[in-house]
Structures are given as C-alpha cells and as structure tokens.
C-alpha positions in Angstrom: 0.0 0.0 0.0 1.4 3.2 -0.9 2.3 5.5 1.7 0.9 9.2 2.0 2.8 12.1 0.7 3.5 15.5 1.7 0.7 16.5 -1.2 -1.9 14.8 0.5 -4.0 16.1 3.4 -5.0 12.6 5.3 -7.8 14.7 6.8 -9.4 11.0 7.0 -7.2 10.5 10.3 -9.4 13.1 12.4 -11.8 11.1 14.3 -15.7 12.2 13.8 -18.1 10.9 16.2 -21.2 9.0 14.4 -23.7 11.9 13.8 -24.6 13.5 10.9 -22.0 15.7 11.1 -19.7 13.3 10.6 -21.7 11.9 7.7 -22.1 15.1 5.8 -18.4 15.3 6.2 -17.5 11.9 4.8 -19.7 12.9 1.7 -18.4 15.9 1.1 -15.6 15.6 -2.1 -12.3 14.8 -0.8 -10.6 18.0 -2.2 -13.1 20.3 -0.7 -12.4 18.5 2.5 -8.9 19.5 2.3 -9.8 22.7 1.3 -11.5 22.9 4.4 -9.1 21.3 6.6 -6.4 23.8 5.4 -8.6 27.4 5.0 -10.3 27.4 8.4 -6.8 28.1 10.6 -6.1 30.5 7.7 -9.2 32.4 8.4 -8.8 32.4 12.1 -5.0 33.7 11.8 -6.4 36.7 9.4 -9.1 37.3 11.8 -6.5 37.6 14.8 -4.4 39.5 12.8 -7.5 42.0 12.0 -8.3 41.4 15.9 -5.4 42.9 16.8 -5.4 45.6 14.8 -9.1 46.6 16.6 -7.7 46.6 20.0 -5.0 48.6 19.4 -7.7 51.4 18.0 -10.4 50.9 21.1 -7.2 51.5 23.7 -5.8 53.9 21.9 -9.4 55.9 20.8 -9.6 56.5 24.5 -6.8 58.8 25.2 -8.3 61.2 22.4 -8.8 62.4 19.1 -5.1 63.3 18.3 -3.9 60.0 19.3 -6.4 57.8 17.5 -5.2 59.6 14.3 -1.6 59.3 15.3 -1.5 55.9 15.9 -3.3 55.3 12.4 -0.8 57.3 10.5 2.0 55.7 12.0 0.3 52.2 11.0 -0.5 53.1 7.7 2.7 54.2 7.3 4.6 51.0 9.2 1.9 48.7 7.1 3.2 51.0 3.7 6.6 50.6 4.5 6.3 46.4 4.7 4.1 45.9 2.1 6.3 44.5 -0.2 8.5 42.3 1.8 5.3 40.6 3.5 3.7 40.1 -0.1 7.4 39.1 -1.4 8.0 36.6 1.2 4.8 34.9 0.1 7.2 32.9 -2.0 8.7 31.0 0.4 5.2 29.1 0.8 5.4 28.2 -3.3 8.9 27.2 -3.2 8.2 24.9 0.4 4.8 23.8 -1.3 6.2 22.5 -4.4 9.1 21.1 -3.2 6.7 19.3 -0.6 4.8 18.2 -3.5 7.7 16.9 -5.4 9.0 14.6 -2.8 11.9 17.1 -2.1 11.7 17.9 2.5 15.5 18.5 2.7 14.5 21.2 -0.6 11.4 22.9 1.3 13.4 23.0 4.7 16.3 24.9 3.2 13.4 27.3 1.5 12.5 28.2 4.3 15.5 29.3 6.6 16.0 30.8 2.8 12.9 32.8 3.7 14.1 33.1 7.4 17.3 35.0 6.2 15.5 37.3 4.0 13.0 38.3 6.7 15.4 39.1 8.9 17.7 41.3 6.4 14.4 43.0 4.9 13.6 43.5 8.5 17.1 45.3 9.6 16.2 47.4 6.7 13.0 48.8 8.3 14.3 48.6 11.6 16.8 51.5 10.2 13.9 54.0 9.0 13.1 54.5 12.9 15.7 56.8 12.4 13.6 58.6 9.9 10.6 58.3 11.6 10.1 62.2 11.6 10.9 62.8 7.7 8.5 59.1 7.2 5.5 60.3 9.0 5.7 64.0 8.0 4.6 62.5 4.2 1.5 61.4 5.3 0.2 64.8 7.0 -1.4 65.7 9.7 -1.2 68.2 12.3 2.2 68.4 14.3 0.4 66.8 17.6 -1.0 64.0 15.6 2.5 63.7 13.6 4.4 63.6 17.2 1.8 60.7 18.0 2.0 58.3 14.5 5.9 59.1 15.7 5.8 57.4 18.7 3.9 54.5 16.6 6.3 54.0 13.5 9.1 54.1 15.4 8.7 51.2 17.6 6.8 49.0 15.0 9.8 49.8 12.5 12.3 48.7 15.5 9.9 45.4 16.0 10.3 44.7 11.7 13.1 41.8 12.3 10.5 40.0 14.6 7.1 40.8 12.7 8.9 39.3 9.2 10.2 36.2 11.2 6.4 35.6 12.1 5.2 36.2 8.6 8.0 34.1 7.0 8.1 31.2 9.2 4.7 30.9 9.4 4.6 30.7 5.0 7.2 28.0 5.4 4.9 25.6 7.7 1.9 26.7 6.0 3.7 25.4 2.5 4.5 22.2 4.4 0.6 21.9 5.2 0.6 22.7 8.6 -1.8 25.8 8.7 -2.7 25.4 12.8 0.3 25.9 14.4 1.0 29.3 12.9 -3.0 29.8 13.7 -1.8 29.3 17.5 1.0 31.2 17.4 -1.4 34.4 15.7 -4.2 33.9 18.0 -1.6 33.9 21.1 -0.2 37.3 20.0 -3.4 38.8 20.0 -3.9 37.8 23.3 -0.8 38.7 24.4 -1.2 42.3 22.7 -4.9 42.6 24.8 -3.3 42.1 27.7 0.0 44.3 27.4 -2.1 47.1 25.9 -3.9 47.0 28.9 -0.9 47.8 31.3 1.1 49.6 29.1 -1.8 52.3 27.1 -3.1 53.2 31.1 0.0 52.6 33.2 0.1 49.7 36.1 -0.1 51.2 39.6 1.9 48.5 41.1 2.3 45.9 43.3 5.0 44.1 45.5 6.7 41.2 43.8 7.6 38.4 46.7 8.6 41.0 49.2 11.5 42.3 46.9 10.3 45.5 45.6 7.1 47.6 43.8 6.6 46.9 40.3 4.9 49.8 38.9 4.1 50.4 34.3 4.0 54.1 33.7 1.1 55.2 31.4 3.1 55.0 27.8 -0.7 55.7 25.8 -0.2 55.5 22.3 3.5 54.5 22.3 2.5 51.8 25.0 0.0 50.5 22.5 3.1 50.2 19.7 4.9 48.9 21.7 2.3 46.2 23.4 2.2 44.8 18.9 5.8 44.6 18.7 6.2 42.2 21.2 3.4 40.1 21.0 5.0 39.8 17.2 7.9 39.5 18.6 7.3 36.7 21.3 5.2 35.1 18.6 7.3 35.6 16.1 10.6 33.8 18.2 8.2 30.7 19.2 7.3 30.0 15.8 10.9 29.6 14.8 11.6 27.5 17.3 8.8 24.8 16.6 9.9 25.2 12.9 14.0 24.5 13.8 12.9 21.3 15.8 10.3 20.2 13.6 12.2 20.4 10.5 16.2 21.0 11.8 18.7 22.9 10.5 19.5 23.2 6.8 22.0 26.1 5.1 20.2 27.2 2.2 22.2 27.6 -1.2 21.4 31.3 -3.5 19.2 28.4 -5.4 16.8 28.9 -2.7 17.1 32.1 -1.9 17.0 33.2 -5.8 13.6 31.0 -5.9 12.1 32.3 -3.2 12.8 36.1 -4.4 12.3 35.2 -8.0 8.2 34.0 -7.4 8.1 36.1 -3.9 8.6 39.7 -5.6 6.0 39.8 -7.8 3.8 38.9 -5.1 5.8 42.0 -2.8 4.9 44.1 -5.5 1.6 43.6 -6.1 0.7 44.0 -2.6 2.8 47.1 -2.6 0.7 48.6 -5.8 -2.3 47.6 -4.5 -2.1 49.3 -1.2 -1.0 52.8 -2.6 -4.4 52.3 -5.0 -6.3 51.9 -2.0 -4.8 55.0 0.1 -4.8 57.2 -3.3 -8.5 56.6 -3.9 -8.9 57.5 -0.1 -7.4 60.6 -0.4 -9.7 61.2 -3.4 -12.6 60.7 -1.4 -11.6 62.8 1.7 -11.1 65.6 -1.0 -15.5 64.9 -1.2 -16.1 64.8 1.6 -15.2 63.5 5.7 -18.3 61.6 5.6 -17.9 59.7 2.2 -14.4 58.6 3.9 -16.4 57.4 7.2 -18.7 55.3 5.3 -16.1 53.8 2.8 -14.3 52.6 6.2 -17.8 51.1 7.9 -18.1 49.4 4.6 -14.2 48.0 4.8 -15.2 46.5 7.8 -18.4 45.3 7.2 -16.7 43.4 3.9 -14.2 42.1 5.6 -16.1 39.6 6.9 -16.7 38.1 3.5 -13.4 38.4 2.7 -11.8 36.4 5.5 -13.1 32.9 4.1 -12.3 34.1 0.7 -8.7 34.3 1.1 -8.4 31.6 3.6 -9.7 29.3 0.6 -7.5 31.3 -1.9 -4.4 30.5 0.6 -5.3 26.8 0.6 -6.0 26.7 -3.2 -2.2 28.2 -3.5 -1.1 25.0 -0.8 -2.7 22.1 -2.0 -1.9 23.6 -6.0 1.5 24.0 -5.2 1.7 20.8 -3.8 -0.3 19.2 -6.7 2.3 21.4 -9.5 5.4 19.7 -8.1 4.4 16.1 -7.5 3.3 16.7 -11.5 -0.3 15.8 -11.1 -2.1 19.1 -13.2 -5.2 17.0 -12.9 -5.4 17.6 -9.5 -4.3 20.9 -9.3 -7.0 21.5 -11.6 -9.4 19.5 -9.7 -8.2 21.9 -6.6 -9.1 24.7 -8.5 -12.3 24.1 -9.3 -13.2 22.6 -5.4 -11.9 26.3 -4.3 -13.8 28.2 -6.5 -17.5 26.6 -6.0 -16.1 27.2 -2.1 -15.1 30.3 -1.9 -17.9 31.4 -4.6 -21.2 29.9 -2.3 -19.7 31.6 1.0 -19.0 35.0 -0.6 -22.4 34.6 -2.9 -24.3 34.3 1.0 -23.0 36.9 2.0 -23.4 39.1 -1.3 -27.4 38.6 -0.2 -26.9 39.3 3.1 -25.6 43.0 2.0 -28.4 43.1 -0.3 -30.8 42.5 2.0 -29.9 43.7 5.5 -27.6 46.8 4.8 -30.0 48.8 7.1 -29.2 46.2 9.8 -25.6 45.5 9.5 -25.3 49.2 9.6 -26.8 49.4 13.0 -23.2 47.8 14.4 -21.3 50.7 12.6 -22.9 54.0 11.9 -25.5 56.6 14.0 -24.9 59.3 11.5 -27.5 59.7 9.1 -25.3 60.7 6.1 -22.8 57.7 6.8 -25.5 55.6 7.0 -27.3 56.2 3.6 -24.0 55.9 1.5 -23.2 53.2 3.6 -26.3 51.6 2.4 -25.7 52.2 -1.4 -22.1 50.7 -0.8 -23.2 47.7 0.6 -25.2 47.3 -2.4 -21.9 47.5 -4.9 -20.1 44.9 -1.9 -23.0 43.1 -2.8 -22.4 42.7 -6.4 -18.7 42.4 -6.5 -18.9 39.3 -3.9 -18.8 36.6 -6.7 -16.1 38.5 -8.4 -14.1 38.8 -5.5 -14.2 35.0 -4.8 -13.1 34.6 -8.2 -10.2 36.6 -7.6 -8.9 35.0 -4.5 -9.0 31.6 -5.6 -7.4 32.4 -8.8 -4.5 34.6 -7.5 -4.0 31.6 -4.8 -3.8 28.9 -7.1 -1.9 30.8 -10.0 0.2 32.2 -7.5 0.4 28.4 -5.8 1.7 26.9 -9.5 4.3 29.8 -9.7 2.4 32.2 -12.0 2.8 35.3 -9.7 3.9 37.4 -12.9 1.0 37.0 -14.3 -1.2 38.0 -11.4 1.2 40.7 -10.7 0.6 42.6 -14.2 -3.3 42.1 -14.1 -3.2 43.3 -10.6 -1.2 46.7 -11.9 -3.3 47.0 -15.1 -6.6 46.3 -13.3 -5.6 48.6 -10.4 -3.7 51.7 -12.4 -5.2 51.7 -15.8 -9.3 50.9 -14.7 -9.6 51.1 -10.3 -7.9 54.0 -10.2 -8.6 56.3 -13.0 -12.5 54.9 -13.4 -12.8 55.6 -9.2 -11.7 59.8 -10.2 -13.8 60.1 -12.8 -17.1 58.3 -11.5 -16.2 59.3 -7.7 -15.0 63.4 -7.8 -15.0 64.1 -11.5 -18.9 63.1 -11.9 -19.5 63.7 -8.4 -20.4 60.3 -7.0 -18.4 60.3 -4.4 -17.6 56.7 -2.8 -20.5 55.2 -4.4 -18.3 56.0 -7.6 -15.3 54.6 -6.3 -17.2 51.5 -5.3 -18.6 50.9 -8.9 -14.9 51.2 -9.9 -14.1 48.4 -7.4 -16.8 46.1 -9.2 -15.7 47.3 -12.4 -12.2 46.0 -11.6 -13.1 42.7 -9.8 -15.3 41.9 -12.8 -12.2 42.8 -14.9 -10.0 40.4 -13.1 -11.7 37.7 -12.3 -12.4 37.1 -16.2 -8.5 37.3 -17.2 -7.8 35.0 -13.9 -10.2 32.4 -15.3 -9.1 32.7 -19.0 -5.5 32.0 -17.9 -6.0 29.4 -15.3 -8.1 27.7 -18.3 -6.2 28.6 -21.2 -3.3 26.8 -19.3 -0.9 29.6 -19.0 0.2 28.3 -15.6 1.9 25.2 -16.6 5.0 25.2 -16.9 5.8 28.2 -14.3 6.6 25.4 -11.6 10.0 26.7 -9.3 10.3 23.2 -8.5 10.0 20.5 -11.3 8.5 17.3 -10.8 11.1 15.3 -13.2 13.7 15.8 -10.1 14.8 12.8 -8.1 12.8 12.5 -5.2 14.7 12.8 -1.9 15.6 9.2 -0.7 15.2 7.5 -3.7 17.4 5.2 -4.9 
C-alpha cells in the first residue's frame, strides 16, 4: 500500500463521532475536505491578525482624538513601508509547497531558513527607517500633535520589523508544508498577548510588591505603549514560531538556489501587494477631498466586507497549498481538480454573504454608523459589496492557485493594469469628476473585480500556468534510490 505524501491532506485521520456531522463530512468531495481542513486556521489567523489591529484602535481611541489619528498614521505608514516584503516573502510558501509536492523535505526546509534569512535582512532594513521616523511620518500629513503621535507609533513597529517578518516568513514556510494550525496558534496567542500588554502599558500599572522584593509599577506609555504592546506580541510570537519550525524540520543552510527562488516567485507577489495598497490610500485621499463623511462610510463598509473576505482568502491561501503541492508532484489533474473545489467554495460563502448585504444593509449598519449621512451611502455601498462578492471570490481563488503553480507574474501585471489603468482612473472620474463620491469609487471596485476575475479564469483555463513550476516534478525524489 502506498504511503501518504506531503501532497496529500489525510484529513481522514481526524476522528468524527457518528452523527450527521460526521456523515455530511464523509460525503463531502475529498478536495473540498482539504480545502477545508487547510482554510479554516487560515481564516482564524487573518481574523486575529485584523483582531489585533481593533484593540490597538479601542485602547488607543480613548486617550483622544489626536492620538487615534496618530496611531493610524503611523500604521499606515509601518503597514506602507512592509508591504512589499510581506507580499514578497509569500514565496517562500510556493517554493516549500512545491518542493513538498515533489517529494523534495531536505528542498522545502532549506526554502524556508532561505525565507528566514531574508525576513530578517528585509527586517534590519525597516528597523533602520526609525531613524527617519520624523521625515516618514511627515509625508503622510497631519497636524504636528497628531504627527508627534503616529511618531511614537512607527518608530517602535519599525524597530519590532526583524520580529514581525520572522512571524510572517516562518509561518509561509509551515503553512507550504501543510501545517496551517500551528501558525493559527502562534497568531491567536499574539493577539492575546497584545490585549493584555495594551492594557498595562496604554493606562499605566499602579503596582504591586513582587515576593517582598520591591514595587513593580508600568507608567502610562498611551499610544507608544500600545506600539509597543504589537511589537512584542510579534515578537514573542514571532521567536516561538521559529523555534517549533527548527525542531520540527532542523537545521539546513540554504544555497542562492533557494534564496533566488524564493525572491524570483516572492517579488512579484511583494509588488503587487505594494501597488495595491498605494491604489487603495490614493482613492482614499480622493474621497476625503468629497467629503469627511464619504471617507467614514467607505471605512464602515471596509469593515463590514471584511467579513466576506476572510473565508475568501483563507480558501485562496489553501488553493495556493494544495496547487502547489499538486504542481510539483506533476499531477495538473489535481491541481485542476483543486481549482475548481476552491472556487465553487469560496464562490457559495462569498455569494451568501453578497445577499446578506443586499438585504440587511440597514441592519448591518446598525453595528457601525448613527450618522444619518454615513449611514445612507453606507447603504448604497453595501449594495456594490453586494455585487462584486462573486467577483471577489473569483479573484482569490485564482490569485491563490496561480500564485500556488508559480504564475505570480502574471497576477502581478493584471493586478497593476486592473488597479492603475481601470480602479484608479475609473474611481476619479465616477467618484469626484462626476460627483459620485464613494458610491463612484465603489462601482470602480466592481468594475475591476469583474475585470480580473475574467483574465484569472481565461489564464487558469487557457493553461498559462503550466510550466511556471520553481520546483520541477522530473527531479529525483529525496531518498530514492
């Protein structure tokens, strides 16, 4: 009997109590079971990640007005600055995928320390803007009290970039190997962690005597306290990770092979997440030039999507494993069977939710908005979330699983064109130039989703993706004789 590989997700070894649970589960198609299997820690990582993001603003919105901006200028700004090294080391879960895939472990574990030494020489780089931090914060604007503040919050997280790469990088590396939970664990700890140390170090900590040997007292740091509070729970998370990854998969000096594959498919990725951030902060500035209250309801609606997105890309991040794992065992079949398991996934979740925007904007908005005028275009952008949900599931999938076979080049050019040449230029002219205002730039977003989604599908079917593999299934496989 042939034994299971690396490709293969024996999600058949979890043990399901008799119930109908456990028979709709054992009917269910065996690549959407590992679809599922893999995307659920995926969409509880993101959703820690976007927890954590929530508690720093509800600490931090309590000191004031000036701080609140502050601290999300200096974010925007840290989050700016690693764009493209968080996107770019993306690769190191195609190149530990593939190699997985192709029967090549002592390949995927020197990927990944490839992926460990980048992270930590990307994130030297961005620990040395803190000593810019004036000159980095003063291009984003702002009054000088709410510069001083997003100060205080750049400069740490830049100081913290070593750690928070480490957590992204390692975590790519054991998700390419399959293992999407223990990075899940290591996300969801750091967000508990950062609850707690915002706590003591936003307010201050009082004090109290430790054993008989002194006071322990935290002086109130407020908004640096909060930075300060994410950089170590990265930090701590980011260290434990590693750890778990050196004595699960030891010690292995990566060649400039590695490292040139895992740049080579990573920085197209880098750059696309780059590009697609700065067309998301231009068309905000375009709206704040309508109006403060078309920027307030394009942010309600942000969060209120966000939701939808979360399983999207969690499917889109396991179509990207299980393809890359099916492109360098050489079995396109499944890959394509993958595909298709991902889309009809990712497409019913997002589709449900499409209808619950159409239908309850008025009571999802309840959550969000009081004021009236944030509330009515809120309503009409739900409507366009509505619209583009099918799209956007289409995306994900497809930039996953193209990005999964090594076609990131691709994705990174329709990304730029549909961005730049359609999102941006379509979301001035409908949204200030006609006078729409977010509404406008919304109709753009659907415009471009639409515009992607169609040249994702044509190339994943045309077949453009074969033959893009880093790793190539005609290699020995390790331990063969």
């Amino acid at each position: 009997m042939r034994r299971p590989t690396g490709l293969e997700i024996e999600l058949t070894q979890v043990r399901l109590r008799p119930g109908p649970a456990a028979i709709a589960w054992d009917h269910l198609p065996g690549d959407v079971r590992a679809m599922l299997g893999v995307a659920w820690p995926v969409v509880l990582s993101m959703l820690s990640f976007t927890a954590m993001g929530v508690v720093d603003t509800l600490f931090v919105a309590q000191l004031g007005r000036d701080e609140l901006a502050g601290g999300a200028l200096g974010n925007l700004a840290i989050m700016l600055v690693g764009a493209l090294f968080v996107g770019g080391l993306r690769g190191v879960n195609v190149v530990v995928a593939q190699a997985i895939g192709a029967g090549q472990p002592a390949l995927a574990t020197r990927a990944g320390w490839a992926g460990v030494g980048i992270a930590l020489t990307a994130g030297v780089g961005i620990a040395c803007l803190s000593a810019l931090t004036p000159e980095v914060v003063a291009a984003f604007g702002g009054s000088s009290s709410v510069q001083a503040f997003a100060a205080e919050t750049f400069g740490i997280r830049a100081l913290g970039g070593p750690a928070w790469l480490l957590l992204t990088t390692v975590g790519q590396a054991m998700q390419g190997r399959g293992d999407t939970r223990t990075p899940m664990v290591a996300n969801v700890t750091a967000n508990l962690l950062n609850i707690a140390l915002n706590g003591v170090l936003v307010f201050g900590f009082s004090g109290f005597d430790v054993l008989g040997g002194g006071f322990l007292a935290v002086p109130k740091l407020g908004v640096f306290g909060s930075a300060l509070a994410t950089a170590v729970s990265l930090g701590l998370a980011g260290v434990a990770l590693l750890i778990v990854f050196a004595r699960r998969s030891g010690w292995a000096r990566p060649s400039w092979a590695e490292v040139r594959a895992v740049v080579g498919v990573g920085t197209p990725i880098g750059v696309r997440f780059l590009l697609d951030f700065g067309g998301w902060a231009t068309l905000t500035a375009m709206m704040a030039r309508v109006g403060a209250a078309e920027v307030a309801a394009t942010q309600v609606a942000i969060r209120v999507v966000s939701v939808s997105f979360l399983p999207g890309h969690g499917v889109g991040e396991a179509a990207s494993l299980l393809v890359g794992q099916a492109v360098g065992a050489g079995d396109l079949a499944r890959a394509r069977r993958v595909f298709a398991a991902a889309t009809l996934l990712a497409v019913a979740v997002m589709a449900a939710f499409g209808v619950a925007f159409a239908v309850l904007p008025d009571t999802i908005l309840d959550l969000f908005a009081a004021d009236a005028e944030v509330r009515s275009i809120g309503h009409t952008l739900l409507l366009w979330a509505a619209a583009f949900q099918v799209f956007d599931a289409i995306c994900l999938v497809a930039m996953g699983a193209l990005g999964g076979a090594g076609d990131t080049r691709f994705v990174m050019w329709t990304s730029v064109v549909g961005t730049w040449l359609l999102l941006v230029p379509l979301g001035w002219w409908l949204g200030v130039a006609l006078g729409f205002g977010a509404a406008g730039v919304w109709a753009a977003v659907t415009a471009e989703c639409a515009f992607k989604s169609a040249l994702f599908l044509w190339r994943w079917h045309a077949g453009g993706w074969d033959g893009k593999a880093v790793v190539h299934a005609g290699a020995p496989r390790e331990g063969s004789s």
